[in-house]
C-alpha atoms as a printed R data frame, in Angstrom:
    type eleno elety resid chain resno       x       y       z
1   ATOM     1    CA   UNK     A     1 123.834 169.222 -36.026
2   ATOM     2    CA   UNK     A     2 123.234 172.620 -33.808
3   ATOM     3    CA   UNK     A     3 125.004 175.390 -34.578
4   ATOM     4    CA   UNK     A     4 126.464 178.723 -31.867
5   ATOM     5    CA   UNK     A     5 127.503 181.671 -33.000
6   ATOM     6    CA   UNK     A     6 127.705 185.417 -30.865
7   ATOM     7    CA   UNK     A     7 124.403 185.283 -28.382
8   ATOM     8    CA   UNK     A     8 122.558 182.663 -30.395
9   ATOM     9    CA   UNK     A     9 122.091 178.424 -31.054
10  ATOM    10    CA   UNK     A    10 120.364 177.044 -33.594
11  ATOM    11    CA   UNK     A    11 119.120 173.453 -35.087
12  ATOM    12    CA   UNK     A    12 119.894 175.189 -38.344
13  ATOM    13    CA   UNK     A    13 123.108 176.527 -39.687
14  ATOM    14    CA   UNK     A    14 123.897 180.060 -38.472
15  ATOM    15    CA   UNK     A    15 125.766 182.664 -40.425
16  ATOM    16    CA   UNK     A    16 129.403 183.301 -39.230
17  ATOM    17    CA   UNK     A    17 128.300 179.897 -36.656
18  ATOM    18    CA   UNK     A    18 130.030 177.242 -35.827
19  ATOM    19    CA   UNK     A    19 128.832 173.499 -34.950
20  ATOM    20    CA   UNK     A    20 128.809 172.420 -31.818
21  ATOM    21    CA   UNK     A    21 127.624 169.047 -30.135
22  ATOM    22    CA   UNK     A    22 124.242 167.916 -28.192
23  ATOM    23    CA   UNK     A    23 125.433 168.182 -25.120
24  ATOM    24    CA   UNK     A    24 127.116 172.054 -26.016
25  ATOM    25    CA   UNK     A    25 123.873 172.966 -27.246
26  ATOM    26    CA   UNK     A    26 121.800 171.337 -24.518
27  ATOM    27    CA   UNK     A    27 124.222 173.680 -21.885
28  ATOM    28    CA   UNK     A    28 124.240 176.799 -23.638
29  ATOM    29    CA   UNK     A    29 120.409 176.563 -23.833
30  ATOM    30    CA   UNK     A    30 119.647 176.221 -20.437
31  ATOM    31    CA   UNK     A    31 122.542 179.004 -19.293
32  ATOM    32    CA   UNK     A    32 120.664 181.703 -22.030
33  ATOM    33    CA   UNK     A    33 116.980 180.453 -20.522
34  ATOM    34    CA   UNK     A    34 118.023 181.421 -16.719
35  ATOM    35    CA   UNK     A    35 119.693 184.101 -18.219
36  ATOM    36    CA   UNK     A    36 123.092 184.059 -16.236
37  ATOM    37    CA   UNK     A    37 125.635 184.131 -19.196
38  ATOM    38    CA   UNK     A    38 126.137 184.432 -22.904
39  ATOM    39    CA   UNK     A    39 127.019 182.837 -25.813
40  ATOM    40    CA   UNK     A    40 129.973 183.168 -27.518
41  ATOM    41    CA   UNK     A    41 132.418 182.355 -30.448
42  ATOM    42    CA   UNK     A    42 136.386 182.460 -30.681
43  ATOM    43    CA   UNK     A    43 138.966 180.916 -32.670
44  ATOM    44    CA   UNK     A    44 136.199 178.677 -33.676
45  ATOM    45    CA   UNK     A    45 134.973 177.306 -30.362
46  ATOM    46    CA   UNK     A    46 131.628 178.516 -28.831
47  ATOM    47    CA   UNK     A    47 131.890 179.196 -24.542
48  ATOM    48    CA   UNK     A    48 129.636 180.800 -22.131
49  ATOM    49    CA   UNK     A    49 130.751 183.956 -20.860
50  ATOM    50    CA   UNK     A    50 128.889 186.485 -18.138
51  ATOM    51    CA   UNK     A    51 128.765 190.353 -19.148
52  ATOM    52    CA   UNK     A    52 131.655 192.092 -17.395
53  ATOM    53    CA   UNK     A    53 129.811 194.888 -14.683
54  ATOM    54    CA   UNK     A    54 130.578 198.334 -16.350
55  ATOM    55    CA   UNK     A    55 133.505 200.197 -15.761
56  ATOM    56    CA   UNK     A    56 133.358 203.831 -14.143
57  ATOM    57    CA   UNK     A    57 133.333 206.527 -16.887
58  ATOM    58    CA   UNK     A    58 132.886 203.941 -19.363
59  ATOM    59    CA   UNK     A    59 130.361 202.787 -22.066
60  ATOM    60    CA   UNK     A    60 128.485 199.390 -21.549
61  ATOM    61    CA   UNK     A    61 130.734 196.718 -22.215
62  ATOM    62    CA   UNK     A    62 130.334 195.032 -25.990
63  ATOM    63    CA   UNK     A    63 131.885 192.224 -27.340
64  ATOM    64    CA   UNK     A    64 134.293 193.007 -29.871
65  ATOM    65    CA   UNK     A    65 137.443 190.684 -31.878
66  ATOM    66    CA   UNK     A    66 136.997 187.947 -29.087
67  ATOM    67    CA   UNK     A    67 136.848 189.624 -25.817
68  ATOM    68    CA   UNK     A    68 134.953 191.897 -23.693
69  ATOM    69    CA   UNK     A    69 136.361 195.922 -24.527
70  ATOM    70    CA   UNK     A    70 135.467 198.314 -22.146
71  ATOM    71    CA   UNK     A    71 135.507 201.955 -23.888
72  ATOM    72    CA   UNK     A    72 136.063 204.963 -21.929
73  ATOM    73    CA   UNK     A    73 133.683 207.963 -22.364
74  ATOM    74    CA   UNK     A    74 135.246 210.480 -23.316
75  ATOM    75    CA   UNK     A    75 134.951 213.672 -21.478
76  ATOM    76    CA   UNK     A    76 132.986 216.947 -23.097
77  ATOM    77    CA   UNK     A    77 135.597 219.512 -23.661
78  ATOM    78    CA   UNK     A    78 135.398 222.204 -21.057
79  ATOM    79    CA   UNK     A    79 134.115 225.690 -23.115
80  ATOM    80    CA   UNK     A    80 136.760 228.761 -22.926
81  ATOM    81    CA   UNK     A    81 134.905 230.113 -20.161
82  ATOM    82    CA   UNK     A    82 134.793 227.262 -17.942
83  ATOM    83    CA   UNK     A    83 138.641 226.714 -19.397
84  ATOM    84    CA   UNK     A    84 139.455 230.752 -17.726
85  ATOM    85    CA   UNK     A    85 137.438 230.089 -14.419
86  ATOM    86    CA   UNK     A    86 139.795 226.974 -14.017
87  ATOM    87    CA   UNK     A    87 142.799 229.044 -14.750
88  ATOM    88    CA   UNK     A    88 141.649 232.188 -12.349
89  ATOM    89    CA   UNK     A    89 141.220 229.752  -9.519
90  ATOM    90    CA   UNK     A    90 144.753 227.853 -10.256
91  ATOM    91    CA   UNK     A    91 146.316 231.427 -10.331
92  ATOM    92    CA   UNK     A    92 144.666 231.933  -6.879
93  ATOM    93    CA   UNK     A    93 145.879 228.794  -5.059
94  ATOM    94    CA   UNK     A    94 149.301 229.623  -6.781
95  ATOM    95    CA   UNK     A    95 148.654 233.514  -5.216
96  ATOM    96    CA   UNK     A    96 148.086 232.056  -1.495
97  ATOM    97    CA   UNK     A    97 151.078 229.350  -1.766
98  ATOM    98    CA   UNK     A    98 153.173 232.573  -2.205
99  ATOM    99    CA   UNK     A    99 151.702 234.299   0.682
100 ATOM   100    CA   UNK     A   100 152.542 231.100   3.050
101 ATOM   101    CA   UNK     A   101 155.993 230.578   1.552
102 ATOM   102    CA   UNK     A   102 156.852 234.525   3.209
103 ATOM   103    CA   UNK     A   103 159.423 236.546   2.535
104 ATOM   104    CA   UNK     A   104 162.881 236.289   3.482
105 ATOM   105    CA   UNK     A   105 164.690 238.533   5.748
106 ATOM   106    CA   UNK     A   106 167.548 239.274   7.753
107 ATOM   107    CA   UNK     A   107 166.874 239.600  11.565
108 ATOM   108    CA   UNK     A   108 169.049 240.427  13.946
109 ATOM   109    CA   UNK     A   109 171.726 238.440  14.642
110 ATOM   110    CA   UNK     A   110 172.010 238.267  11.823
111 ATOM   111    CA   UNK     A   111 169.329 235.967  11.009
112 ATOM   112    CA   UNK     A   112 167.906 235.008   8.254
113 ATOM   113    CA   UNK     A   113 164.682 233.852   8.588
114 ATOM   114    CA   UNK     A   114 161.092 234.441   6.996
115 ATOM   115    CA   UNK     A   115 158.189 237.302   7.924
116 ATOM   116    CA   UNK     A   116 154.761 235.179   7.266
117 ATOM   117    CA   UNK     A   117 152.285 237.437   5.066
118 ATOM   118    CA   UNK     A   118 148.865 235.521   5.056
119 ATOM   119    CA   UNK     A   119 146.037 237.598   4.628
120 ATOM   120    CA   UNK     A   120 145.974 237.256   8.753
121 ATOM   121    CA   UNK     A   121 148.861 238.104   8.933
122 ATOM   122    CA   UNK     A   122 148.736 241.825   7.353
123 ATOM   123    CA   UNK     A   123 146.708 243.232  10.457
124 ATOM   124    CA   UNK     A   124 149.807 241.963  12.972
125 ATOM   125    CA   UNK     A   125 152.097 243.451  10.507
126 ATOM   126    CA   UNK     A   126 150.320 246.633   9.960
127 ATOM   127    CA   UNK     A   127 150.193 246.973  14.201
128 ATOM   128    CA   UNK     A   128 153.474 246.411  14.420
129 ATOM   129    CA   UNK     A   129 154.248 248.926  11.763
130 ATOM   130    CA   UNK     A   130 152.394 251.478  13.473
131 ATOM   131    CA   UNK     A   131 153.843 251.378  16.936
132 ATOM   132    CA   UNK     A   132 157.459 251.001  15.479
133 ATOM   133    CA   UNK     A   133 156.885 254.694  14.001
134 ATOM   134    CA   UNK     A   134 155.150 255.967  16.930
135 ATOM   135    CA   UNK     A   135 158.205 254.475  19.101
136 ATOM   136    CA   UNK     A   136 160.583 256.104  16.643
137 ATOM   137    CA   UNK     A   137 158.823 259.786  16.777
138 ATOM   138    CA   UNK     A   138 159.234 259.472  20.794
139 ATOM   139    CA   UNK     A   139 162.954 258.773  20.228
140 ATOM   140    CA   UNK     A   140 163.245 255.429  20.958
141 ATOM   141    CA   UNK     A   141 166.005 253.195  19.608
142 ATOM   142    CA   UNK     A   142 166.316 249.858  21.647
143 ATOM   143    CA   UNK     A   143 165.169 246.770  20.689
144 ATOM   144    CA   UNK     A   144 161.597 246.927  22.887
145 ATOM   145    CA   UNK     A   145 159.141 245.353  19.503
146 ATOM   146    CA   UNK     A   146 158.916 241.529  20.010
147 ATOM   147    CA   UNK     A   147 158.189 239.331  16.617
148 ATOM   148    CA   UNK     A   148 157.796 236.088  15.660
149 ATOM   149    CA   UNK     A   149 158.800 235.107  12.805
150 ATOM   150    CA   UNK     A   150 158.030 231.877  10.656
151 ATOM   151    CA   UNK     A   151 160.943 229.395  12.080
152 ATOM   152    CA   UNK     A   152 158.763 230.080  15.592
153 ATOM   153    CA   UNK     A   153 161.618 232.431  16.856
154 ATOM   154    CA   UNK     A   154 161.133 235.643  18.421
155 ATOM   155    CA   UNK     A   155 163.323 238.382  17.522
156 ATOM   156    CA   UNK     A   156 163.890 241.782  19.768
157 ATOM   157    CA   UNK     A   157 163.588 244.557  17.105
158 ATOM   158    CA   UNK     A   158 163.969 248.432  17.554
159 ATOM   159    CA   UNK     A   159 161.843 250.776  15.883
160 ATOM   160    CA   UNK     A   160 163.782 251.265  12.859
161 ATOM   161    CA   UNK     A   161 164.468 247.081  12.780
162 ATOM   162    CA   UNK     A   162 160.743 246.681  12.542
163 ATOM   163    CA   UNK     A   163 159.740 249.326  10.200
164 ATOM   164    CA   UNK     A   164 162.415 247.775   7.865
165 ATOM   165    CA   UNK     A   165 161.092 244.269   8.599
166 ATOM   166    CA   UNK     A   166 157.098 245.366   7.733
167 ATOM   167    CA   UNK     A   167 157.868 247.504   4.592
168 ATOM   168    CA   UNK     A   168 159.732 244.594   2.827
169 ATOM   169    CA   UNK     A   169 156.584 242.245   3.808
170 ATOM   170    CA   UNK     A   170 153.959 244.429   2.754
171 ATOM   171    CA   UNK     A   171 156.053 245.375  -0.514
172 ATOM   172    CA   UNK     A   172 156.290 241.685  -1.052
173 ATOM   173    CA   UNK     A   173 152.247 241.232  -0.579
174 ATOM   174    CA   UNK     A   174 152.130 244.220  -2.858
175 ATOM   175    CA   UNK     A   175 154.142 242.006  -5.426
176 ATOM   176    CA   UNK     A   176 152.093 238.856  -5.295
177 ATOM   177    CA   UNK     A   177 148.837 240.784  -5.586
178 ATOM   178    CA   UNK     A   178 150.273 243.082  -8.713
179 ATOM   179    CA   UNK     A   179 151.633 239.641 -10.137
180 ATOM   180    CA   UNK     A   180 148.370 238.344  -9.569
181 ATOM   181    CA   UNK     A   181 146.472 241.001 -10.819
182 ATOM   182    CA   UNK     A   182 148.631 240.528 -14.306
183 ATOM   183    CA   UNK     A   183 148.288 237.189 -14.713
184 ATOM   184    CA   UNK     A   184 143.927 237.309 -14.062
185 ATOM   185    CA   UNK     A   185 144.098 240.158 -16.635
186 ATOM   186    CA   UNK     A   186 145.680 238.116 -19.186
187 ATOM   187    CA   UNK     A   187 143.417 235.160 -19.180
188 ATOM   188    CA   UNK     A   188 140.718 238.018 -19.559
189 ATOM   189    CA   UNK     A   189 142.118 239.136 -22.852
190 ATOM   190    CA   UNK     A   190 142.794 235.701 -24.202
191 ATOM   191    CA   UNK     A   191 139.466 234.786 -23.178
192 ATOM   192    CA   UNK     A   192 138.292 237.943 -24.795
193 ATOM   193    CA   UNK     A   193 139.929 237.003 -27.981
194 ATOM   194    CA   UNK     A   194 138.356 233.129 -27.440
195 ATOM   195    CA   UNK     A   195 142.751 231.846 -27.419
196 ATOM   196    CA   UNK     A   196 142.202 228.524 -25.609
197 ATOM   197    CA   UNK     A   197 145.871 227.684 -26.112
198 ATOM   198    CA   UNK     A   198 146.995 230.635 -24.942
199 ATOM   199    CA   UNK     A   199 144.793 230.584 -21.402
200 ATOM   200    CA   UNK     A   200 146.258 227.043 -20.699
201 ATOM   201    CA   UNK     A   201 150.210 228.291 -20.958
202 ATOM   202    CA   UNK     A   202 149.214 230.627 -18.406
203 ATOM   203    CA   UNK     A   203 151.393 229.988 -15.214
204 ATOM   204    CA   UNK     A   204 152.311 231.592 -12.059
């Protein structure tokens, strides 16, 4: 009587095997010459089953309690360092999602509406800022500076409107990059004193 157990037949008894008939035997031998599939036992039946392909970011796939398990590999733990360049590059996205978001402010009207202060945005701001205090020192007071402001509507500001409307965006780009500035320096000390916990509750 031939005998199966996991990946192997036999004429002879098999430890932890299990008979199985001629024609069984006959079958799995040809399927493990040509190589296509593998024997198997469960619940005290032997089948032919092919090796699953392995899984992305898993191990080789063994057989294990009656069925193919796919284990995941496990990633390596980042090291602090790695763990504080992550967090100084989430704390800059965070810094430039403030600067698109803008600053409120009341236009005329009134108005309220956002002043954009994207990086590109500082050099149009600081222009405007300029001529709204040389236009003030010549006396003027009527609404002659033209601005555009984030809803894509241009507002007719005088002098003193505008130098209102670029102080409170360049003290609010003053505030991100001082917030900024904070957080950066406290994932340096954590990192300094090798606190992993304490650079991952680290938020904008």
């Amino acid at each position: 009587m031939p005998y199966a157990a996991d990946n192997r037949i036999s004429k002879a008894p098999l430890a932890g095997g299990v008979e199985i008939s001629e024609q069984e035997y006959s079958q799995a031998r040809d399927e493990l010459l040509v190589g296509d599939k593998l024997v198997k036992v469960r619940d005290g039946q032997m089948f032919l089953t092919e090796k699953p392909e392995k899984l992305p970011d898993h191990k080789e796939p063994v057989w294990q309690d009656g069925e193919w398990f796919h284990e995941p590999i496990e990633p390596e733990p980042k090291s602090i360092e790695q763990l504080a360049d992550d967090k100084r590059r989430e704390l800059d996205r965070a810094r430039d999602e403030a600067f698109a978001l803008g600053t409120p402010f009341e236009f005329p009207g009134p108005n309220q509406d956002h002043i954009q202060i994207r990086p590109e945005d500082k050099s149009n701001l600081l222009a405007i800022a300029i001529e709204a205090r040389d236009l003030k020192a010549a006396g003027e007071s009527n609404p002659v500076i033209d601005f555009r402001a984030a809803s894509n509507i241009t507002y007719h500001l005088t002098p003193n409107q505008a130098i209102d409307m670029t102080n409170a965006a360049l003290m609010h780009v003053k505030t991100i990059y001082e917030k900024s500035w904070q957080l950066k320096d406290a994932v340096g000390a954590t990192l300094a004193a090798a606190d992993r916990e304490a650079i991952e509750v680290i938020t904008w």
